[in-house]
Backbone atoms as SQL, in Angstrom:
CREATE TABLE atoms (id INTEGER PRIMARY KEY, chain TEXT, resi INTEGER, resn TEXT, atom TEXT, x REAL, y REAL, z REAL);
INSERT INTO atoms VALUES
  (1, 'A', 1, 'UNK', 'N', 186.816, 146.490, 46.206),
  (2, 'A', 1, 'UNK', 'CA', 186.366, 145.375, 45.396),
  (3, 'A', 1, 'UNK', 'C', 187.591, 144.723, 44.765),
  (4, 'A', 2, 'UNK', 'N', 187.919, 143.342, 45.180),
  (5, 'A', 2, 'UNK', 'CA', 188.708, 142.490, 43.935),
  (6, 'A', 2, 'UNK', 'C', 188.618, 141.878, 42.864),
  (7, 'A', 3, 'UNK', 'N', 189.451, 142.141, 41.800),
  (8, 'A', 3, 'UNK', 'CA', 188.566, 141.447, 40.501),
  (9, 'A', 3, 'UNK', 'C', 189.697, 140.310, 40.368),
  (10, 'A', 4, 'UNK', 'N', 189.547, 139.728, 38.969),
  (11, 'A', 4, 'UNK', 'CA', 190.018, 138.653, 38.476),
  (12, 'A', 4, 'UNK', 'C', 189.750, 138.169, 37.185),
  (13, 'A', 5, 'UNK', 'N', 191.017, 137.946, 36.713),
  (14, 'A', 5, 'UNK', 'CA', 190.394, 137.838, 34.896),
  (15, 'A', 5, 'UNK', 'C', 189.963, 135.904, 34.742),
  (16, 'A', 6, 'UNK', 'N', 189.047, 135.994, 33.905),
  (17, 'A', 6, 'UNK', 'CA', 189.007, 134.058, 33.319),
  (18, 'A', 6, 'UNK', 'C', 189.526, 134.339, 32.352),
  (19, 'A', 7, 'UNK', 'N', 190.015, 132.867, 32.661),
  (20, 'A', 7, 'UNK', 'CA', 191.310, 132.076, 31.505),
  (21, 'A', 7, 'UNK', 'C', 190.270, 131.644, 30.315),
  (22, 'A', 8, 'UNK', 'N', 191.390, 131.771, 28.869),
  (23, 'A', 8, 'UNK', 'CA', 190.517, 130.824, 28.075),
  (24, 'A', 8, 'UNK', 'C', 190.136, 129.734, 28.689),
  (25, 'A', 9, 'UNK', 'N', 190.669, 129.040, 29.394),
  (26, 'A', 9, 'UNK', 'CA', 189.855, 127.218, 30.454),
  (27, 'A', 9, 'UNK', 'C', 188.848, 127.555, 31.240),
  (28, 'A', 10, 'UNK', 'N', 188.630, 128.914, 31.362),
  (29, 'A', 10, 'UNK', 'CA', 187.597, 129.332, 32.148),
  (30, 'A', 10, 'UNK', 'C', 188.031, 129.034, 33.874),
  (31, 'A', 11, 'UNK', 'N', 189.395, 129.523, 33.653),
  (32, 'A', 11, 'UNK', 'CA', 189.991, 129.572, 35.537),
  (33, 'A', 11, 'UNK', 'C', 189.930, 130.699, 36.003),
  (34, 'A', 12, 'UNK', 'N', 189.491, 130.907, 37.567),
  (35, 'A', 12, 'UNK', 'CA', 189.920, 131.976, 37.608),
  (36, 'A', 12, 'UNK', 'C', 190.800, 132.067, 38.515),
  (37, 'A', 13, 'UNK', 'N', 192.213, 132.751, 39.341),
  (38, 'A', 13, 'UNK', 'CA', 192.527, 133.083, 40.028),
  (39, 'A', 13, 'UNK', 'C', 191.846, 133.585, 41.675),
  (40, 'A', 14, 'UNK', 'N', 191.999, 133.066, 42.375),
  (41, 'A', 14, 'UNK', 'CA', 191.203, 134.005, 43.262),
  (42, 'A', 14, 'UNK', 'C', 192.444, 134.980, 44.319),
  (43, 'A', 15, 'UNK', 'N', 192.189, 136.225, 44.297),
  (44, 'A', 15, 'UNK', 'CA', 193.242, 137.128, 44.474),
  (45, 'A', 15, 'UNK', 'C', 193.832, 136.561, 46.439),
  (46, 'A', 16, 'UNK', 'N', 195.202, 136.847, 46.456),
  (47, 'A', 16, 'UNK', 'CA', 195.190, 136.324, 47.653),
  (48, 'A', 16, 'UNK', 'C', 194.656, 136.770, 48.894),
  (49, 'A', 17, 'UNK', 'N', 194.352, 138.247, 49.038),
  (50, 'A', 17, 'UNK', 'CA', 194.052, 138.461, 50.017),
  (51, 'A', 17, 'UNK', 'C', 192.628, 138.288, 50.479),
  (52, 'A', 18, 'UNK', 'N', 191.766, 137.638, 49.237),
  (53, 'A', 18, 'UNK', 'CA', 190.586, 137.053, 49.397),
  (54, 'A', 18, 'UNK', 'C', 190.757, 135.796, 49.995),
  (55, 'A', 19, 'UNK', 'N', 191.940, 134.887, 49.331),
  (56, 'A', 19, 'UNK', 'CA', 192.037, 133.619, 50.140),
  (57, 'A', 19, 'UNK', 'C', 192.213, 133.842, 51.648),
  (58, 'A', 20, 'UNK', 'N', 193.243, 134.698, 52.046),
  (59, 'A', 20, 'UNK', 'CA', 193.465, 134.451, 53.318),
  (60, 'A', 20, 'UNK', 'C', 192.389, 135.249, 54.428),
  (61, 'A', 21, 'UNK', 'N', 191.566, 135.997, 53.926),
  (62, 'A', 21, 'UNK', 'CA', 190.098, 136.142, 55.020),
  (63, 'A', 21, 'UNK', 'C', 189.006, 135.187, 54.952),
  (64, 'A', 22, 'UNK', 'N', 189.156, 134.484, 53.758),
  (65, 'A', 22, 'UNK', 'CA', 188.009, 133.346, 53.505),
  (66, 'A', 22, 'UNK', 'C', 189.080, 131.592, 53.920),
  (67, 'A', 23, 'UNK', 'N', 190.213, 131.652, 54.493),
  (68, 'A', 23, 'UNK', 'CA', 191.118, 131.000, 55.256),
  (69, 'A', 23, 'UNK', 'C', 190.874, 129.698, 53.774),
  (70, 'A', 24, 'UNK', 'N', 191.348, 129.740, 52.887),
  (71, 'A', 24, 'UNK', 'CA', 191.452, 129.175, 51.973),
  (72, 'A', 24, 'UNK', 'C', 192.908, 128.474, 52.061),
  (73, 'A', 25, 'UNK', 'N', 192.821, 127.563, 51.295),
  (74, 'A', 25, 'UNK', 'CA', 194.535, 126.827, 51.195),
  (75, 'A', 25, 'UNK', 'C', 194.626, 125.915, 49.927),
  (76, 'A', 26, 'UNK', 'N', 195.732, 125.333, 49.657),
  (77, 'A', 26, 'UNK', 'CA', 195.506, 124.397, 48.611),
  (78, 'A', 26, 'UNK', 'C', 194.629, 123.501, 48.866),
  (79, 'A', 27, 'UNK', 'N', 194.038, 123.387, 47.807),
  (80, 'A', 27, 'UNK', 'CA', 192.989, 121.877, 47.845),
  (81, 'A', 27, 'UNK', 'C', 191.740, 121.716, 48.499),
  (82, 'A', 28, 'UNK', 'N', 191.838, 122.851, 48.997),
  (83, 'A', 28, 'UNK', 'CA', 190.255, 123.442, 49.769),
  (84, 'A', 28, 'UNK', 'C', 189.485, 123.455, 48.624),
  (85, 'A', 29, 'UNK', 'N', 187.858, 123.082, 49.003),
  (86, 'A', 29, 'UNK', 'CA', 187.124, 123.302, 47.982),
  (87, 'A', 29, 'UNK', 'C', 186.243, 124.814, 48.110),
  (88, 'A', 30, 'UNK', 'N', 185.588, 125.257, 47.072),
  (89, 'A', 30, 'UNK', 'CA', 185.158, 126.198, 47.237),
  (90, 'A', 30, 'UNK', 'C', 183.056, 126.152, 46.452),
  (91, 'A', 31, 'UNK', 'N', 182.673, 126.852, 47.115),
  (92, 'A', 31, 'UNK', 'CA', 181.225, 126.929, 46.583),
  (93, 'A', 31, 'UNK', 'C', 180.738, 127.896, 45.741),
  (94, 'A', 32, 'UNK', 'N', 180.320, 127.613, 44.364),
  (95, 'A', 32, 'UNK', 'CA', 180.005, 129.223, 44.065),
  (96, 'A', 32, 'UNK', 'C', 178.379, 129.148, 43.880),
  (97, 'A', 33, 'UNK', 'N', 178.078, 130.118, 44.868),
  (98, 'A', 33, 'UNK', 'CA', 176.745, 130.052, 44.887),
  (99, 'A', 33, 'UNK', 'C', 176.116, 131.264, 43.907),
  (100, 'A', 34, 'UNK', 'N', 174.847, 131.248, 43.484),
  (101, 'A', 34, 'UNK', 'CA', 174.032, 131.652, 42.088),
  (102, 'A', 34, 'UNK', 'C', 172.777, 132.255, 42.691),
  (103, 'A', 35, 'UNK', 'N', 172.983, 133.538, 42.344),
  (104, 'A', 35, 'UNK', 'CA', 171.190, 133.650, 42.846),
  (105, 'A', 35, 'UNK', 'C', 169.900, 133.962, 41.467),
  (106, 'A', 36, 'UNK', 'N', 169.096, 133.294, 41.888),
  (107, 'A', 36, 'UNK', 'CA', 168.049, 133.020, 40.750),
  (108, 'A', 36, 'UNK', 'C', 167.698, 134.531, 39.911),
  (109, 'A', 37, 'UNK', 'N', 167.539, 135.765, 40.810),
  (110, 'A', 37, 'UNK', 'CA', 166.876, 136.840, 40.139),
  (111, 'A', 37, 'UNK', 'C', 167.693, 137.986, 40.022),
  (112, 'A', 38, 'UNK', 'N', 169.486, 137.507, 40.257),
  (113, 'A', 38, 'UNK', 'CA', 170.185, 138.776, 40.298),
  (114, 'A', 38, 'UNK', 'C', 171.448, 137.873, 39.327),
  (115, 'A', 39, 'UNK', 'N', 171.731, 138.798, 38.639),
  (116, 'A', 39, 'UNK', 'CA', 173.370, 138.108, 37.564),
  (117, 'A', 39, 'UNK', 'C', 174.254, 138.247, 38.459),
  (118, 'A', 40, 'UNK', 'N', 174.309, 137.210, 39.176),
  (119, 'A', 40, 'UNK', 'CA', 175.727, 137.704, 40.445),
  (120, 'A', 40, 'UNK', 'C', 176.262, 136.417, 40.904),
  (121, 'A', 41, 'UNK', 'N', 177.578, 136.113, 40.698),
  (122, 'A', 41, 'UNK', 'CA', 177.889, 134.989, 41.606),
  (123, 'A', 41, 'UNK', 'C', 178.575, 135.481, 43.188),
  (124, 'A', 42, 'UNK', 'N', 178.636, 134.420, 44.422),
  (125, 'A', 42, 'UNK', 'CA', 179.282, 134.525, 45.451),
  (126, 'A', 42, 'UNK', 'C', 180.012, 133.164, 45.505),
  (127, 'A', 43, 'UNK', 'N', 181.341, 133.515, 45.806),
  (128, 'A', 43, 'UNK', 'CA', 182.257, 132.173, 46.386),
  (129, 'A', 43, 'UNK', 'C', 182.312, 132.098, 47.427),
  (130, 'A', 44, 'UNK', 'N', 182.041, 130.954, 48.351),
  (131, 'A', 44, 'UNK', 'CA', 182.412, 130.554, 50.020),
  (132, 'A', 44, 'UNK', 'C', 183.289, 129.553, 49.727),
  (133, 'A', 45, 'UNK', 'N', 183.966, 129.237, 51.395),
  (134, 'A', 45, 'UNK', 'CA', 184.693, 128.282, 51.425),
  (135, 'A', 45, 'UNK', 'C', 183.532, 127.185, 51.951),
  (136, 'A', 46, 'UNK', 'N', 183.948, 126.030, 51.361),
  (137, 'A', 46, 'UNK', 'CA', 182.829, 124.849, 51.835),
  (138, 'A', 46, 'UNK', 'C', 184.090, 124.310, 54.077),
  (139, 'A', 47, 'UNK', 'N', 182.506, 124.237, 54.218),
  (140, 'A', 47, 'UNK', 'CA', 182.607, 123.552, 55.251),
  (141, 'A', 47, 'UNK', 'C', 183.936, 122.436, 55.128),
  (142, 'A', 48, 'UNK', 'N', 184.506, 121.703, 56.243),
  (143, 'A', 48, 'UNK', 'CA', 184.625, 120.854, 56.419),
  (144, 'A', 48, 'UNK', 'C', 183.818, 119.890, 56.920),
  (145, 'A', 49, 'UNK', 'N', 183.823, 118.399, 57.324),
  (146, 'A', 49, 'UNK', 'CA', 183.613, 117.621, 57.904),
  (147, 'A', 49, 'UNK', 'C', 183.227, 117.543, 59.432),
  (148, 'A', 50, 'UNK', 'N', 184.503, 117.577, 60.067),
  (149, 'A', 50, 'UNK', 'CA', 185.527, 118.573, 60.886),
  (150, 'A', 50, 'UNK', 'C', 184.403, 119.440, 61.474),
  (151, 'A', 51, 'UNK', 'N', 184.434, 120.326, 60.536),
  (152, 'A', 51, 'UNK', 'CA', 183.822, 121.828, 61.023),
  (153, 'A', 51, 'UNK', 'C', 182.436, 121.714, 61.257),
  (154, 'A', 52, 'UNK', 'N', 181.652, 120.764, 60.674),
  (155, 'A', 52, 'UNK', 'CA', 180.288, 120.936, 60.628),
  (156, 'A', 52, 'UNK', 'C', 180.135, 120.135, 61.410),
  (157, 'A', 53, 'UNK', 'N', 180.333, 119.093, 61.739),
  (158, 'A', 53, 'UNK', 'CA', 180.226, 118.119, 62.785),
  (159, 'A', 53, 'UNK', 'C', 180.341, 119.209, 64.256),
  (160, 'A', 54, 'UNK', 'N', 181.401, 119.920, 64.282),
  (161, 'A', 54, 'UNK', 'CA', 181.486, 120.872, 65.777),
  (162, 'A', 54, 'UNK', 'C', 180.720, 121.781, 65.891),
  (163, 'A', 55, 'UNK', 'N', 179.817, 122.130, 64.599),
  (164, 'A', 55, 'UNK', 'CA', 178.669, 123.208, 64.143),
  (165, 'A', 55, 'UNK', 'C', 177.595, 122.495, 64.760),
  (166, 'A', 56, 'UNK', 'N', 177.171, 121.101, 64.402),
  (167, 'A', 56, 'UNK', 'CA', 175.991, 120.421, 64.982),
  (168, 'A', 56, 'UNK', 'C', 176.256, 119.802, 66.141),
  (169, 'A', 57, 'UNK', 'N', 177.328, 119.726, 67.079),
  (170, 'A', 57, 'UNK', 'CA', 177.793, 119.215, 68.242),
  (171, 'A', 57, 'UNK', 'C', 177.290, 120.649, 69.150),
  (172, 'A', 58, 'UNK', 'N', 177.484, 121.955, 68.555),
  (173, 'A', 58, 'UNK', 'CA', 177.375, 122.717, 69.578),
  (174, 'A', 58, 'UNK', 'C', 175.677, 123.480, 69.899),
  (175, 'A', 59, 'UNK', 'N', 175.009, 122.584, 68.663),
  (176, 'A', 59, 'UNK', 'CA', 173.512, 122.628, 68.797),
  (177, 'A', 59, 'UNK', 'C', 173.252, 122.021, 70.191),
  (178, 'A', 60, 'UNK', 'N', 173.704, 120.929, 70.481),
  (179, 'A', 60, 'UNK', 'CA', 173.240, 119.965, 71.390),
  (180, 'A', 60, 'UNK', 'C', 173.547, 119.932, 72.813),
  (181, 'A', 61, 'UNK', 'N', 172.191, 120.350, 73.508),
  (182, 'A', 61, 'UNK', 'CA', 172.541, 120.503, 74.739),
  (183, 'A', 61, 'UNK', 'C', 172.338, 119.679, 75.839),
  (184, 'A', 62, 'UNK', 'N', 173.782, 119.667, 76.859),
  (185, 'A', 62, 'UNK', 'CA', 174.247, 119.059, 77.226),
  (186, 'A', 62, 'UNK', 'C', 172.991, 118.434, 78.468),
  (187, 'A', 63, 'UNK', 'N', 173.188, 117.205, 78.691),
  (188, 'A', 63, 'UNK', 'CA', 172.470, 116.271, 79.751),
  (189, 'A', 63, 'UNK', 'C', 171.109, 115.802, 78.623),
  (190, 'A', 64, 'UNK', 'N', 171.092, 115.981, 77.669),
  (191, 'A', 64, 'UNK', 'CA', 170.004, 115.659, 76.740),
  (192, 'A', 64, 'UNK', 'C', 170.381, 114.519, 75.728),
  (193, 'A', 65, 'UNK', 'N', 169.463, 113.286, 76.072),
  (194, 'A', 65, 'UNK', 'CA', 170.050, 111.690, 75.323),
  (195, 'A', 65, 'UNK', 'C', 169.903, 111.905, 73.821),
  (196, 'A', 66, 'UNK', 'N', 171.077, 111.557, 73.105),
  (197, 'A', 66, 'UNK', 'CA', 170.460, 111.909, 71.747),
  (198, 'A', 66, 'UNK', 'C', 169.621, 111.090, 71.217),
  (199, 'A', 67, 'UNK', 'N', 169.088, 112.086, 70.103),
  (200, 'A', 67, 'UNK', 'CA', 167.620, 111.137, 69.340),
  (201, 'A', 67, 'UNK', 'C', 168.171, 109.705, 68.693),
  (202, 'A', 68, 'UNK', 'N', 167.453, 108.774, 69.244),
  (203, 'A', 68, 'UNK', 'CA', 167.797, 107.298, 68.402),
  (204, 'A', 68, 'UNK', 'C', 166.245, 107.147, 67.428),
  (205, 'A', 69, 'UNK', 'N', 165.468, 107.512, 67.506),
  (206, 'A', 69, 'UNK', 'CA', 164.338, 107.223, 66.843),
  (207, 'A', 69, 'UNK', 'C', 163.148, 108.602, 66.752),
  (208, 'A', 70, 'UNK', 'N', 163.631, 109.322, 65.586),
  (209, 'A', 70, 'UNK', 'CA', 162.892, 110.316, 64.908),
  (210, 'A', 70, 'UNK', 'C', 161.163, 110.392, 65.030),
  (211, 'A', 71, 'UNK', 'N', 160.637, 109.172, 64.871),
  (212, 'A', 71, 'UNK', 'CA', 159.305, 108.801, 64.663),
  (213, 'A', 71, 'UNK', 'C', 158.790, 108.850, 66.468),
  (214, 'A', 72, 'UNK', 'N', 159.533, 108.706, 67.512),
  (215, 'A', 72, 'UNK', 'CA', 159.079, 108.523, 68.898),
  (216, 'A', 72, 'UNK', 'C', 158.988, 110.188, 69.077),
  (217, 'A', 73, 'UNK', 'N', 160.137, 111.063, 68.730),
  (218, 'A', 73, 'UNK', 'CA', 160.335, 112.676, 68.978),
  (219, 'A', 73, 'UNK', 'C', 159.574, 113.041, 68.272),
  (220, 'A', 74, 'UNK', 'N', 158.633, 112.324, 67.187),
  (221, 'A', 74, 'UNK', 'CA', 157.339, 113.500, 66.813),
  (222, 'A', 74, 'UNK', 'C', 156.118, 113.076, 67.420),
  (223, 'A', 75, 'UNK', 'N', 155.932, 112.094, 67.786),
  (224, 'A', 75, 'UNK', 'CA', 154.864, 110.910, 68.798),
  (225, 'A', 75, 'UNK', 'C', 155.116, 112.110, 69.973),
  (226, 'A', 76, 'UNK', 'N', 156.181, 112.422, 70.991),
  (227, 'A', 76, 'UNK', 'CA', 155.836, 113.076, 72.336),
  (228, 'A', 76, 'UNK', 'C', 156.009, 114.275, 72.033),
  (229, 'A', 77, 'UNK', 'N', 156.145, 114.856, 71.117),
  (230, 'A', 77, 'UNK', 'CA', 156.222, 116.324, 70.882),
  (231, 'A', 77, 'UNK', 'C', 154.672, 116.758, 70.778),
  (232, 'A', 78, 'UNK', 'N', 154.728, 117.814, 70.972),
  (233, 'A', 78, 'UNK', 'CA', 153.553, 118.558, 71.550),
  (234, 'A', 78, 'UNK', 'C', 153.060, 119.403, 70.099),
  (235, 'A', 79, 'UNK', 'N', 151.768, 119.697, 69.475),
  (236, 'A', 79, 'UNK', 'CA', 151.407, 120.041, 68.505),
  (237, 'A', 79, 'UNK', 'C', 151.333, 121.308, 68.296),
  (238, 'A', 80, 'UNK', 'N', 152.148, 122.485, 67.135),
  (239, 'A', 80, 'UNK', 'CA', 151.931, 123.375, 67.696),
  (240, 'A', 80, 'UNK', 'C', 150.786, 123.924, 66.300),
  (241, 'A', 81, 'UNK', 'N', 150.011, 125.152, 66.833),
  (242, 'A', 81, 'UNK', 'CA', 148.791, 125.104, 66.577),
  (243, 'A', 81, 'UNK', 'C', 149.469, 126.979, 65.608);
């Protein structure tokens, strides 16, 4: 486990060898996510742009026209029961 003290400004350090498995760098942003029923925070690294764009590029399979009109793909889609 790594810890880390807050600053009176309420900073915290994040230890390095956390940065470099979570591939952190200057100026990267970071997420701290909260869960509703446990006192616990988690930090991720936020996506890029970049990155998520090649995340939803590799959804899409290939020889398939992309969707131009949302409202036609629920019109021929088939109902499921």
């Amino acid at each position: 486990m790594l810890t880390a003290t807050i600053s009176s400004k309420g900073q915290v350090v994040i230890p390095a060898e956390l940065r470099r498995k979570l591939g952190l760098n200057p100026g990267d942003t970071v997420i701290f996510d909260e869960s509703d029923d446990q006192p616990e925070a988690t930090i991720r690294r936020r996506e890029t742009w970049d990155e998520m764009s090649a995340r939803f590029h590799s959804w899409i399979k290939p020889g398939i026209p992309p969707l131009e009109d949302v409202h036609g793909f629920y019109e021929t889609r088939e109902p499921r029961l």
